[in-house]
MDAnalysis code that builds the backbone (N, CA, C; Angstrom):
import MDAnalysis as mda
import numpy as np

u = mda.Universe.empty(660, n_residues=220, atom_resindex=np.repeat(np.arange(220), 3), trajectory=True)
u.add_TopologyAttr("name", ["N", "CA", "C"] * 220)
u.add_TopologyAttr("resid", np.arange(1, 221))
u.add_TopologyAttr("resname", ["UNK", "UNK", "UNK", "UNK", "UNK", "UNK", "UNK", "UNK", "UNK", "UNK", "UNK", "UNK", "UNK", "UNK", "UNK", "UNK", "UNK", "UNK", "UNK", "UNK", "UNK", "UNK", "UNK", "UNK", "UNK", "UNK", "UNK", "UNK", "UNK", "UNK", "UNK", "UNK", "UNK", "UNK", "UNK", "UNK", "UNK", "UNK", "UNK", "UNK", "UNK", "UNK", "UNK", "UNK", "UNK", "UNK", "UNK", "UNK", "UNK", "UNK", "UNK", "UNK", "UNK", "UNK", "UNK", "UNK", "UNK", "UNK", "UNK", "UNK", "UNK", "UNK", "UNK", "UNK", "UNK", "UNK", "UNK", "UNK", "UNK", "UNK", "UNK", "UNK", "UNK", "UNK", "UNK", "UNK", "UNK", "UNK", "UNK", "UNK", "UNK", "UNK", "UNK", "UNK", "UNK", "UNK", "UNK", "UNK", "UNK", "UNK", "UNK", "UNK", "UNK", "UNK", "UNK", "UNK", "UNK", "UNK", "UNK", "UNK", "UNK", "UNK", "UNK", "UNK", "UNK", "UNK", "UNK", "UNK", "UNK", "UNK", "UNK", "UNK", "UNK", "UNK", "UNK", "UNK", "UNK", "UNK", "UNK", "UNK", "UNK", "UNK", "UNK", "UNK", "UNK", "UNK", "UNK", "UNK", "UNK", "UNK", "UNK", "UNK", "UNK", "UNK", "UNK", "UNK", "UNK", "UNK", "UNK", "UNK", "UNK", "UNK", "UNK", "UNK", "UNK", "UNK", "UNK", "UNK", "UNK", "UNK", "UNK", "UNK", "UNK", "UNK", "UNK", "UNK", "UNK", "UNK", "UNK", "UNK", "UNK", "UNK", "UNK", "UNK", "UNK", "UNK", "UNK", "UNK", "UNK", "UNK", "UNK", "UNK", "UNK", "UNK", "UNK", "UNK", "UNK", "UNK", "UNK", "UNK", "UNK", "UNK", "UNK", "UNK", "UNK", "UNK", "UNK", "UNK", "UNK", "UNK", "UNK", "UNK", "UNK", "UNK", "UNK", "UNK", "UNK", "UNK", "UNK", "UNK", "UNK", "UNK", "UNK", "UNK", "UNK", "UNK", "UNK", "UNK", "UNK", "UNK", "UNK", "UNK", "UNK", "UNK", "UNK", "UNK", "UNK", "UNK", "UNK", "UNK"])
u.atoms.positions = np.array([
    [-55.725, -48.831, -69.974],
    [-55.595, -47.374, -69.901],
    [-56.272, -46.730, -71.104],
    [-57.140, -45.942, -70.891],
    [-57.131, -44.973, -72.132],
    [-57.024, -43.465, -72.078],
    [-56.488, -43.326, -73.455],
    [-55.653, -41.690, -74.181],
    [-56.489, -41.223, -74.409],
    [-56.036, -39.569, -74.795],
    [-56.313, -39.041, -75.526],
    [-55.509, -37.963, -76.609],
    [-55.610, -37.822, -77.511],
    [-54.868, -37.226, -77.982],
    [-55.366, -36.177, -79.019],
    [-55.073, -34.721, -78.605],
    [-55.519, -33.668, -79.292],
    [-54.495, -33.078, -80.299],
    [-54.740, -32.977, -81.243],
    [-53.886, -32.275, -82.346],
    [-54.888, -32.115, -83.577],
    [-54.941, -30.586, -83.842],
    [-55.785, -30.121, -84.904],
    [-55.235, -30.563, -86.935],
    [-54.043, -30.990, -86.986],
    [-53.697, -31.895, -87.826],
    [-54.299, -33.081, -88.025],
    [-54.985, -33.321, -89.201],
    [-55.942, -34.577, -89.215],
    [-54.724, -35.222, -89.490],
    [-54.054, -34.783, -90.573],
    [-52.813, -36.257, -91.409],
    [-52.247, -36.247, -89.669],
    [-51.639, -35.772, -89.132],
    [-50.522, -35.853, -88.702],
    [-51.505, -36.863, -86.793],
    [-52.499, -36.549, -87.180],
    [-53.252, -37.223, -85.538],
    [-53.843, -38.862, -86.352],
    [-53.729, -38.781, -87.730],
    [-54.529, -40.002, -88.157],
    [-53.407, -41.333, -88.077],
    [-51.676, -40.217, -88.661],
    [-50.629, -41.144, -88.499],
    [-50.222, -41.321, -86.744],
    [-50.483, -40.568, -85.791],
    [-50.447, -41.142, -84.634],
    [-50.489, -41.812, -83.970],
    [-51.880, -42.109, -84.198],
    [-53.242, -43.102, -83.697],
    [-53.114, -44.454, -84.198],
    [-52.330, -44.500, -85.402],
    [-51.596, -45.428, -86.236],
    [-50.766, -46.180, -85.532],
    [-49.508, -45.235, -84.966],
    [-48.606, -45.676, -84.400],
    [-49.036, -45.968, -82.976],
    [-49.747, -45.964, -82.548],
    [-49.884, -46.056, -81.024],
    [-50.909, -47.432, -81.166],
    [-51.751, -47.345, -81.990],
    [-52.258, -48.866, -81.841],
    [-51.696, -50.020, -82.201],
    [-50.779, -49.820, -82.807],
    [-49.681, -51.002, -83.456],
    [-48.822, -51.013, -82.116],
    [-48.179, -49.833, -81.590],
    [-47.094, -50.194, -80.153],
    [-47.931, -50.534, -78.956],
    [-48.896, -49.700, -79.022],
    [-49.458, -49.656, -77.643],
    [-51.169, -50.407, -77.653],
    [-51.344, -52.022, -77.793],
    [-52.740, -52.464, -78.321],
    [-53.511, -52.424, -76.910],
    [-52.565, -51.917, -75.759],
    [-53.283, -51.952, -74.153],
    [-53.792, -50.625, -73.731],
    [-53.923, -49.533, -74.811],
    [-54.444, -48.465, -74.628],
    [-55.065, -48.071, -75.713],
    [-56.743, -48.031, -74.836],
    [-57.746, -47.282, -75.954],
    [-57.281, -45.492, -76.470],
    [-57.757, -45.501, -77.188],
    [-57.498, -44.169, -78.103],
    [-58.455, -43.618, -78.238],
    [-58.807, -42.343, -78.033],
    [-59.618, -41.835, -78.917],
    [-58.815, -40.283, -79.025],
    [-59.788, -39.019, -80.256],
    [-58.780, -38.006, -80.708],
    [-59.881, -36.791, -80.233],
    [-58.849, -35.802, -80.509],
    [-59.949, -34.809, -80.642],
    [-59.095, -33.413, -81.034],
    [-59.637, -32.320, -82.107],
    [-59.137, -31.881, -82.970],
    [-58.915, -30.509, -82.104],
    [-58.951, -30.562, -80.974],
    [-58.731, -28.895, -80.602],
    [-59.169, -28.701, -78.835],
    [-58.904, -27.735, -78.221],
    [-59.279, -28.222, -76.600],
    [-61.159, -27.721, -76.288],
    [-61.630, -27.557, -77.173],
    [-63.026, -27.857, -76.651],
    [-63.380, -28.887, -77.159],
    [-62.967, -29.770, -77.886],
    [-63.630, -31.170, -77.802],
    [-62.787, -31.712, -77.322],
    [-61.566, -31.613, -76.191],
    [-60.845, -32.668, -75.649],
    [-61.357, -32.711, -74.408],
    [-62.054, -30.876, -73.903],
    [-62.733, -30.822, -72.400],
    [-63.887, -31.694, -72.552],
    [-64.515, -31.632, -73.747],
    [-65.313, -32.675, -74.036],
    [-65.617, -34.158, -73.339],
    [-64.020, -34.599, -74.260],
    [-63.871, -35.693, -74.440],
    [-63.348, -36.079, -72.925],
    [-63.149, -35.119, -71.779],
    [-62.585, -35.542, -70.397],
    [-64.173, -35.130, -69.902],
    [-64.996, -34.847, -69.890],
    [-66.246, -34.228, -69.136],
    [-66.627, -35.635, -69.357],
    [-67.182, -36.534, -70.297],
    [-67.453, -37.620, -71.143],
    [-67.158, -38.679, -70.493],
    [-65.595, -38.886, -70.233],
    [-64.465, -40.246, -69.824],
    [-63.965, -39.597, -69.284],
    [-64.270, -39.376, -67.960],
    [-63.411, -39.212, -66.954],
    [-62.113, -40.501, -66.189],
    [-62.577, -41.653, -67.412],
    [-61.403, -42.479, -67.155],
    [-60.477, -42.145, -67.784],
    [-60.223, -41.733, -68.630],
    [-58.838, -40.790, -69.365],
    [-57.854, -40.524, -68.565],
    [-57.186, -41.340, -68.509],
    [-55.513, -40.976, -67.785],
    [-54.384, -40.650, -68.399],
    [-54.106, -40.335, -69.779],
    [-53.293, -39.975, -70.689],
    [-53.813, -39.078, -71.927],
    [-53.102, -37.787, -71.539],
    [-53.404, -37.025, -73.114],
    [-52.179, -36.169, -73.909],
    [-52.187, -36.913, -74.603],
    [-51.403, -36.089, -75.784],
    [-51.187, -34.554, -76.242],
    [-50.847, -33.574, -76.446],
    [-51.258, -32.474, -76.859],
    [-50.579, -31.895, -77.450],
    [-50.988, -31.330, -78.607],
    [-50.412, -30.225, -79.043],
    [-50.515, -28.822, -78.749],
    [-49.737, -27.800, -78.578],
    [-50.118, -26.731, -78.296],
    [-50.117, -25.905, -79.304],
    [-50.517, -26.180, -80.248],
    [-50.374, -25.017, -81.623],
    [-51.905, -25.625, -82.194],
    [-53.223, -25.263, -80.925],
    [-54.348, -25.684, -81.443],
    [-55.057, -24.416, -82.116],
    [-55.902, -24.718, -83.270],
    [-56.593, -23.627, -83.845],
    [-57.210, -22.786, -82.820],
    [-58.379, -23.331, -82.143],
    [-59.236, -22.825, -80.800],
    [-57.879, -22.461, -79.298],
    [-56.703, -22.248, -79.728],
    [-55.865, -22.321, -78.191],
    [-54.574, -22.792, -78.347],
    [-53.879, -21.409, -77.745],
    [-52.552, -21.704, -78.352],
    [-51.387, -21.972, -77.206],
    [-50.024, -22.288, -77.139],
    [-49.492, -22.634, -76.200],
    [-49.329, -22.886, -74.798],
    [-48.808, -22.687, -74.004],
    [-49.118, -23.076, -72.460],
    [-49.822, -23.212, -71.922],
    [-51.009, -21.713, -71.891],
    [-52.592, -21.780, -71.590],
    [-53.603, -23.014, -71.982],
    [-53.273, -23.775, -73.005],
    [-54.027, -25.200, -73.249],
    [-53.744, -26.202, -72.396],
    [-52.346, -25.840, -71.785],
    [-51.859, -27.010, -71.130],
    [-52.597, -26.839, -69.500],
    [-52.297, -25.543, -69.035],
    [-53.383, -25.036, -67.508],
    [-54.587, -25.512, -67.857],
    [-55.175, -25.306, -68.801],
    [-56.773, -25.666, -68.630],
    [-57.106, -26.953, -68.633],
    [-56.249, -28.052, -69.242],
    [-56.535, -29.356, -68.765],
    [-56.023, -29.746, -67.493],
    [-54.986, -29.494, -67.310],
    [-54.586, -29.711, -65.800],
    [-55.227, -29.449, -64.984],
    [-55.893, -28.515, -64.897],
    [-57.371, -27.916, -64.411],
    [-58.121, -28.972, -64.090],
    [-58.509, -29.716, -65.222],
    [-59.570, -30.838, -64.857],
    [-59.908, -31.665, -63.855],
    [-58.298, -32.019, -63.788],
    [-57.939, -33.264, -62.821],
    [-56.676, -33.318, -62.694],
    [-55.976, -33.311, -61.031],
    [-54.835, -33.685, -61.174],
    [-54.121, -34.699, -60.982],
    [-55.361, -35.273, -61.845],
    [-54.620, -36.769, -62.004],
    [-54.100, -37.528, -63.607],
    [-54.581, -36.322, -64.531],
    [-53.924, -36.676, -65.873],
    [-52.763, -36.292, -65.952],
    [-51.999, -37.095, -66.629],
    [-50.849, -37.161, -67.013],
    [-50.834, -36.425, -68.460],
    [-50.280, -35.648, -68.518],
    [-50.201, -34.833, -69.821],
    [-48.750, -34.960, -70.181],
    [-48.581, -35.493, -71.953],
    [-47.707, -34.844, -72.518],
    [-47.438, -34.235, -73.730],
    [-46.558, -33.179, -74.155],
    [-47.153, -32.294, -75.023],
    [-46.453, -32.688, -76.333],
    [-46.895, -32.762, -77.105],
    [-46.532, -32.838, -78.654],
    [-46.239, -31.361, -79.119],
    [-45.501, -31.029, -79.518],
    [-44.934, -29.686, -80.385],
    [-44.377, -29.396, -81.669],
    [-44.363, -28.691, -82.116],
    [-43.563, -28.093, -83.577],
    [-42.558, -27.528, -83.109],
    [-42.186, -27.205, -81.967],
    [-41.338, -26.233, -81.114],
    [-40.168, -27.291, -80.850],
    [-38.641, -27.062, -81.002],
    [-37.769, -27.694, -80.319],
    [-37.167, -26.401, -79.346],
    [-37.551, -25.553, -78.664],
    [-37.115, -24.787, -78.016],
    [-36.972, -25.303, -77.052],
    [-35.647, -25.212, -75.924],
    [-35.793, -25.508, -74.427],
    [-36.094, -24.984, -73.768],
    [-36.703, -23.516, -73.714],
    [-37.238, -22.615, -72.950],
    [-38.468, -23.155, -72.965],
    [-39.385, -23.218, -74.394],
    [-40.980, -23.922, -74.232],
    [-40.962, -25.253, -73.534],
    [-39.807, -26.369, -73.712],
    [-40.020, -27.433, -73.249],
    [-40.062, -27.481, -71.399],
    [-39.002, -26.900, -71.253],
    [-38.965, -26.390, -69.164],
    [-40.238, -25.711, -69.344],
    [-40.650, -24.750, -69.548],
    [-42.226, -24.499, -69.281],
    [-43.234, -25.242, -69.117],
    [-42.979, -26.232, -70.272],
    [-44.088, -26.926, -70.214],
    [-44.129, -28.096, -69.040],
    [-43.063, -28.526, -68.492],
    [-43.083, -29.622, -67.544],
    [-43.251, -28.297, -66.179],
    [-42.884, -27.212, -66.278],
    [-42.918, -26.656, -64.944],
    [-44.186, -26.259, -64.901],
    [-45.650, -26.669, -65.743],
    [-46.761, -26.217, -65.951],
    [-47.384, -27.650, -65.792],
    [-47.127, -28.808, -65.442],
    [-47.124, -29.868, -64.814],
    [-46.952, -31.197, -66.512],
    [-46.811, -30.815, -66.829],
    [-46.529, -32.069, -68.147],
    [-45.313, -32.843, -67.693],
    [-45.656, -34.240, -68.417],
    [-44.975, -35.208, -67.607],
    [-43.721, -35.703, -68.557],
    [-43.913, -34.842, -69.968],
    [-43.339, -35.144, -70.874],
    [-43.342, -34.152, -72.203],
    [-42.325, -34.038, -73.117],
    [-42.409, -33.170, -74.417],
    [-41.719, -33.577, -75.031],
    [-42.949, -34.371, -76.410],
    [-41.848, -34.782, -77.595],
    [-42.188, -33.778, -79.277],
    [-40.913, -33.297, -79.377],
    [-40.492, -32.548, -80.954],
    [-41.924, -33.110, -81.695],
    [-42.537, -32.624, -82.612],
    [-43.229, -33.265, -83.553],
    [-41.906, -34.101, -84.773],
    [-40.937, -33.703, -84.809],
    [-39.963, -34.075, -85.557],
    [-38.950, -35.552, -84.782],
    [-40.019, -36.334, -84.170],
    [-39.116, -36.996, -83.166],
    [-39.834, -38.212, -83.961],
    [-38.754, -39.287, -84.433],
    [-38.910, -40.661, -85.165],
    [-40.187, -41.646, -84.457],
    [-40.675, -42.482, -85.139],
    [-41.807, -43.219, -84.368],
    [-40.783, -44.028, -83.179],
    [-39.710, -44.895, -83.502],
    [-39.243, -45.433, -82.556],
    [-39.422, -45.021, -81.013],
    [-38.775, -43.594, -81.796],
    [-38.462, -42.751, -80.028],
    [-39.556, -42.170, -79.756],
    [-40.964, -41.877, -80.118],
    [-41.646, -41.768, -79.696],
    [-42.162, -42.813, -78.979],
    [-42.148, -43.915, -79.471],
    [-42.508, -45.036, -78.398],
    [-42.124, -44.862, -77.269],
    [-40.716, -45.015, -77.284],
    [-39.239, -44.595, -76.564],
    [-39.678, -43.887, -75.282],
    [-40.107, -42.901, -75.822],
    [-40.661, -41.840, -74.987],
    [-41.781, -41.822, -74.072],
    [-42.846, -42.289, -74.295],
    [-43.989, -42.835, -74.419],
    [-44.455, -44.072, -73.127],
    [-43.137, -44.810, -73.110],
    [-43.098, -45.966, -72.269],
    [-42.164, -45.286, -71.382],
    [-41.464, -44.396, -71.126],
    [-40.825, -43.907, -70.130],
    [-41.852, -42.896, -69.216],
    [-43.242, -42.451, -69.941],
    [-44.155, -41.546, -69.235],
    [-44.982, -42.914, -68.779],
    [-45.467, -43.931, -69.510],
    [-46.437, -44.840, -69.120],
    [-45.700, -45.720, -68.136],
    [-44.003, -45.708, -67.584],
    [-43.429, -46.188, -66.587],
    [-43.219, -45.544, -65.277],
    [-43.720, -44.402, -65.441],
    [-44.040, -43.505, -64.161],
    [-42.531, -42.576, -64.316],
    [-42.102, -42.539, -65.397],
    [-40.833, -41.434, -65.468],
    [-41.370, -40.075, -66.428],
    [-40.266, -39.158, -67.132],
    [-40.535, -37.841, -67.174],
    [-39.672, -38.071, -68.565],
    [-40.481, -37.970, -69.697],
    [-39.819, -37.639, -71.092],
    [-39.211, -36.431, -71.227],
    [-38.465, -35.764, -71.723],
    [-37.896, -34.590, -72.232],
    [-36.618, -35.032, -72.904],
    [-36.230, -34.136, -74.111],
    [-35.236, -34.397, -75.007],
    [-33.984, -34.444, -74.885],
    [-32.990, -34.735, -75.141],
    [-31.267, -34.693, -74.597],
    [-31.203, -33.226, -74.266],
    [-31.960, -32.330, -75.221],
    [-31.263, -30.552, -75.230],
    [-31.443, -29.914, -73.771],
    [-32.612, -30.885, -73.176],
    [-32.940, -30.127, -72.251],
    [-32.478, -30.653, -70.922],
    [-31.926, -32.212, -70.636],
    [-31.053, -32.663, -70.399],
    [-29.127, -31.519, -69.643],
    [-29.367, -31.610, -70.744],
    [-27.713, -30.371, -71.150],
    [-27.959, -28.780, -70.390],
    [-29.391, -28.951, -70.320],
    [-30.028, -27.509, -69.182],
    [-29.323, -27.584, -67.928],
    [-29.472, -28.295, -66.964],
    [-28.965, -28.652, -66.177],
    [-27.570, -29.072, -65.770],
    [-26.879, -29.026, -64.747],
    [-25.627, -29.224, -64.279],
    [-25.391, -31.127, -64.314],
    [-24.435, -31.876, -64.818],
    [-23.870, -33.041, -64.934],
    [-24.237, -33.552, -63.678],
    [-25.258, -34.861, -63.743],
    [-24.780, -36.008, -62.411],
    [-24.238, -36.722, -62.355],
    [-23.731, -37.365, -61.694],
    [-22.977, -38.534, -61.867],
    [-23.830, -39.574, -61.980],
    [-22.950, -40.274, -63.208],
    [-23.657, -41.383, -63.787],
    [-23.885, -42.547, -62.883],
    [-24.581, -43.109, -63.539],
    [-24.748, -44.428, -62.686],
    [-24.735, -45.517, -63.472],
    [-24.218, -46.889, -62.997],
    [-23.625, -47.949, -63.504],
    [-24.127, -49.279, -63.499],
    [-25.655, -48.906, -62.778],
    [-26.030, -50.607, -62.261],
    [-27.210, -50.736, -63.296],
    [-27.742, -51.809, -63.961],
    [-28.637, -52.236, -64.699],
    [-30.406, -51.106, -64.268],
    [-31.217, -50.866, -65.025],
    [-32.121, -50.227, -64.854],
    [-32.908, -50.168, -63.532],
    [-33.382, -51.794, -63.541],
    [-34.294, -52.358, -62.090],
    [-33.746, -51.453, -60.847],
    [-32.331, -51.280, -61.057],
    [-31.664, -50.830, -59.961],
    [-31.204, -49.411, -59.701],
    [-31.299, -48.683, -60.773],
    [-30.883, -47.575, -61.237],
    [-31.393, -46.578, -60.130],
    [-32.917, -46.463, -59.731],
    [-33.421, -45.988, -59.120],
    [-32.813, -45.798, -57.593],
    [-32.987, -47.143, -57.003],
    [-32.618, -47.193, -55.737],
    [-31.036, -46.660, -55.311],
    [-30.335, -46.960, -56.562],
    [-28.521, -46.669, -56.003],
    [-28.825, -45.056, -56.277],
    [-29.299, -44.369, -57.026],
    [-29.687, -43.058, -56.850],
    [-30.221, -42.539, -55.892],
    [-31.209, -42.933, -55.214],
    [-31.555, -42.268, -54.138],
    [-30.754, -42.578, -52.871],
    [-30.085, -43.816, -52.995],
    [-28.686, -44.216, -52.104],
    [-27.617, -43.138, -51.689],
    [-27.120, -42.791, -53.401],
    [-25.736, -42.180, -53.578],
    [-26.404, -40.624, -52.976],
    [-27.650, -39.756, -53.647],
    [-27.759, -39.041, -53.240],
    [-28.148, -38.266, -51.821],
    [-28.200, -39.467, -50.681],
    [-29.228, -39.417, -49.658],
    [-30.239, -38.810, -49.370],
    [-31.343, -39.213, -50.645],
    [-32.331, -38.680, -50.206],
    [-33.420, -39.873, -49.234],
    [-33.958, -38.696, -48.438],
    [-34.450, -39.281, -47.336],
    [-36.333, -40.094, -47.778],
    [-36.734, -40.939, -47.120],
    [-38.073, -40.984, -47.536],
    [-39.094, -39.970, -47.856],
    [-38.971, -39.586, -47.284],
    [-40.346, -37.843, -47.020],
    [-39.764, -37.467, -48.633],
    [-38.499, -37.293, -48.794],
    [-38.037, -36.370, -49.867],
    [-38.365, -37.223, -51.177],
    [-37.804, -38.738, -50.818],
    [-38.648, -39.275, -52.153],
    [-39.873, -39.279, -52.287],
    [-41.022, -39.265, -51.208],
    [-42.368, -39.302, -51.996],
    [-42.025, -37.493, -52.369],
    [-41.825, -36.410, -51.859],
    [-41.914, -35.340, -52.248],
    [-41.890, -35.400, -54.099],
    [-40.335, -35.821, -54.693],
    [-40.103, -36.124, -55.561],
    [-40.819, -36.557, -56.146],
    [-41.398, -37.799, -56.069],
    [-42.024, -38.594, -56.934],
    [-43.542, -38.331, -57.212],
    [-43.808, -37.376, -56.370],
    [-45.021, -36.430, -56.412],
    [-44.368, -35.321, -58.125],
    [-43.290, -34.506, -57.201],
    [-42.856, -33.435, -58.006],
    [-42.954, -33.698, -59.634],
    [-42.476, -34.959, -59.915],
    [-42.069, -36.075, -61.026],
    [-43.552, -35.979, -62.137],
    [-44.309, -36.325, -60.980],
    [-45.509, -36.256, -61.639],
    [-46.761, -35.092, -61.969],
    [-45.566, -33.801, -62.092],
    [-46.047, -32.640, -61.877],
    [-47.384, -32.103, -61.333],
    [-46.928, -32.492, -59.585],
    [-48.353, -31.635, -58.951],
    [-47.361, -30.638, -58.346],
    [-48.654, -29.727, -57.773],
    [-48.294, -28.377, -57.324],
    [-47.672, -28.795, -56.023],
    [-47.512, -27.444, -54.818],
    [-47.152, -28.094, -53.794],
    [-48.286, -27.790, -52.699],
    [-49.759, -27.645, -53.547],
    [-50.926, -27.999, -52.747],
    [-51.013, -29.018, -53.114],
    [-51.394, -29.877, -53.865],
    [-51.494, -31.408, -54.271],
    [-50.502, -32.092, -53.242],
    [-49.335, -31.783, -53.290],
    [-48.611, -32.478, -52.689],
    [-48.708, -32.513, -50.902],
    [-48.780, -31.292, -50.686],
    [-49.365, -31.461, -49.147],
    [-50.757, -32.276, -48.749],
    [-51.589, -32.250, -49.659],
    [-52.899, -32.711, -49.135],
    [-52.670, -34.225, -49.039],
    [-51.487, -34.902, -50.592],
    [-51.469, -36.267, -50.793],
    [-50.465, -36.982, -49.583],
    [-49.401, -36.059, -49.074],
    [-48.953, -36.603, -47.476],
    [-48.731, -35.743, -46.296],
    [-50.344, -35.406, -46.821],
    [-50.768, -34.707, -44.667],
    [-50.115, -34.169, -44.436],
    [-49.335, -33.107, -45.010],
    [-47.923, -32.287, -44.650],
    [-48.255, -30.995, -44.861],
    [-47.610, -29.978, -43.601],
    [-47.801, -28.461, -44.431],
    [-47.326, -28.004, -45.277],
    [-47.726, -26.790, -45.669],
    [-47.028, -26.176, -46.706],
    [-45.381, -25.987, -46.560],
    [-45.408, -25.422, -45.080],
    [-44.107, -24.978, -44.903],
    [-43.120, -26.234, -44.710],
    [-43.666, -27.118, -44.540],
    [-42.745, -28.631, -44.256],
    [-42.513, -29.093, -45.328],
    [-43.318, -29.036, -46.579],
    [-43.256, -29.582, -48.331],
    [-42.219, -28.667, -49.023],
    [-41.997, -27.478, -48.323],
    [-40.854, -26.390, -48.659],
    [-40.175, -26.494, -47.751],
    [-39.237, -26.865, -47.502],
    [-38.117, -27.326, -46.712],
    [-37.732, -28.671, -47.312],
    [-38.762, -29.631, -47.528],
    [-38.449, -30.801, -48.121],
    [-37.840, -30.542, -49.584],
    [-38.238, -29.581, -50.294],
    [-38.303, -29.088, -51.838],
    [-36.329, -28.569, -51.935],
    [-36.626, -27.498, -50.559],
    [-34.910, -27.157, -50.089],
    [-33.739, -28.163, -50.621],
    [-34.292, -28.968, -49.412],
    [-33.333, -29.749, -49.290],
    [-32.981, -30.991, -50.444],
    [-33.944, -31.380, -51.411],
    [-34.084, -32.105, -52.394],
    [-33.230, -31.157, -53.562],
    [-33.317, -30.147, -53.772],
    [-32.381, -29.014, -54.511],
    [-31.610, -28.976, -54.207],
    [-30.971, -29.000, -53.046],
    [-29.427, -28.931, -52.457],
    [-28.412, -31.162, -52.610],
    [-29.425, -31.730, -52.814],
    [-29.178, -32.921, -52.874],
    [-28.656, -32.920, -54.500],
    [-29.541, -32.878, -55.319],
    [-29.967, -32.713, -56.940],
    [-28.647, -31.932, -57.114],
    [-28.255, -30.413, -56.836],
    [-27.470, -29.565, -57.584],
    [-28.329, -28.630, -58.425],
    [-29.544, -28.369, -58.020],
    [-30.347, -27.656, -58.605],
    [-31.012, -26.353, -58.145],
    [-31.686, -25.726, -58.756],
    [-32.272, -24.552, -58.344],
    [-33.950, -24.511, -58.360],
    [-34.597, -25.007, -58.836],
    [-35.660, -24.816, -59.020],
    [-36.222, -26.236, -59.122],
    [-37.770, -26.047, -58.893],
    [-38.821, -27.897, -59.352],
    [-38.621, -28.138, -60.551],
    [-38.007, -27.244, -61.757],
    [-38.083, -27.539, -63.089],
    [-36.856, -28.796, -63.253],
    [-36.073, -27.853, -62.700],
    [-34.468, -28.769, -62.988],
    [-34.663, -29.869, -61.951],
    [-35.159, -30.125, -61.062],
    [-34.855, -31.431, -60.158],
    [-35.696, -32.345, -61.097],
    [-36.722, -31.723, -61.800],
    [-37.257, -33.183, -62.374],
    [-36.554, -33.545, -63.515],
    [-35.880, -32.555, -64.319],
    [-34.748, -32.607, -65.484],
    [-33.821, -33.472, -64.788],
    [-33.759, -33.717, -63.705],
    [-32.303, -33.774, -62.911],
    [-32.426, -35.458, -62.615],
    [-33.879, -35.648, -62.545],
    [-34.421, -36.823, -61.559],
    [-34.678, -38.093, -62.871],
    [-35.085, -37.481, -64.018],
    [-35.294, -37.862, -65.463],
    [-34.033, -37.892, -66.026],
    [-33.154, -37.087, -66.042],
    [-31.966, -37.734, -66.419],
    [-30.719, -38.891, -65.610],
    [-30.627, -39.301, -64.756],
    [-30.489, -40.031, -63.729],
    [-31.231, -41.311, -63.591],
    [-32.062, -41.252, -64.079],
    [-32.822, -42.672, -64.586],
    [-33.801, -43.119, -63.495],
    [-34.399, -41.995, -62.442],
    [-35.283, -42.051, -61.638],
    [-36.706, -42.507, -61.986],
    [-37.383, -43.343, -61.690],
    [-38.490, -43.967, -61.691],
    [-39.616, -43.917, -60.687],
    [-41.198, -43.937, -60.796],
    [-41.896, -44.056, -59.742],
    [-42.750, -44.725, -60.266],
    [-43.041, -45.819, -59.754],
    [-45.050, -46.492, -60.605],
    [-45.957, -45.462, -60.460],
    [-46.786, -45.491, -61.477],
    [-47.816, -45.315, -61.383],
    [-49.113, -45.207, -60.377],
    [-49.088, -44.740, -60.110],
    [-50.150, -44.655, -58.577],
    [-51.324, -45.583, -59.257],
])
């Protein structure tokens, strides 16, 4: 696999790059200091399936950095690096398709932590935002399994898990119709009824909902 990772902080992208080649020696790296050399750096390597970001770039500042790469392709996986522990910016940012948001103030461990839960086909976000959402019931069976007794207990139906596991991986719900031949109006009804399963209101919280619950999807 290879990253990318934009943050206009040299110290703070040099100690990154640090940490990610020591945890992660199965993913190439490369950086880039701001989002015109990261459009760059995706115009370039269009094999790039992971990018990092900060949104407090000199050239481009919050959310709007995050639309314009998503833009590219919706097939990168974006997650955002911040100075921000707000939970209002963090739900934005996954409801703007990011697959993940870690604190800049978040330990190397748990950044790993974090890191391998986006590179496992799941959805990083912090406990605070977690606590956004209404309580599920826990679940009790070892990880491997975690998944399946969840979509068990909750009955969700097939259609609704690929819906999900689309949702998970923040595409729109044109992406998602085109990826299973479905209309619009049938991908909304599916969305319905996946909210009424969840205890939720919106695509933001079902993936808060689906990520805290210990929901999983590979990697396409």
């Amino acid at each position: 696999m290879k990253a990318l990772l934009v943050d206009d902080h040299a110290l703070f992208r040099s100690g990154l790059m640090l940490l990610l080649a020591a945890r992660f020696p199965e993913v190439t790296m490369c950086e880039a200091d701001g989002l015109t050399a990261a459009l760059a750096h995706l115009s370039a390597q269009p094999d790039i399936e992971l990018v990092l970001l900060d949104l407090g770039l000199r050239d481009s500042q919050g959310l709007p950095t995050l639309r314009q790469l998503r833009a590219v392709s919706d097939e990168l996986t974006i997650v955002v690096l911040s100075a921000s522990d707000d939970v209002e910016t963090m739900i934005a940012a996954l409801n703007e398709g990011a697959a993940g948001f870690i604190p800049k103030t978040t330990r190397g461990q748990a950044v790993e932590q974090a890191l391998r839960v986006v590179l496992g086909g799941g959805i990083y976000l912090p406990p605070a935002v977690y606590r956004a959402v209404a309580p599920l019931p826990e679940l009790t069976q070892s990880d491997e399994d975690r998944s399946e007794e969840a979509i068990d207990r909750l009955g969700l139906s097939p259609r609704q898990v690929d819906v999900l596991r689309l949702l998970t991986a923040g595409q729109s719900n044109k992406v998602i119709c085109r990826e299973l031949d479905l209309a619009e109006s049938t991908i909304k009804t599916h969305l319905l009824g996946l909210f009424r399963k969840l205890g939720v209101g919106s695509r933001t919280e079902a993936v808060v909902a689906a990520a805290r619950i210990g929901l999983k999807f590979p990697n396409a």
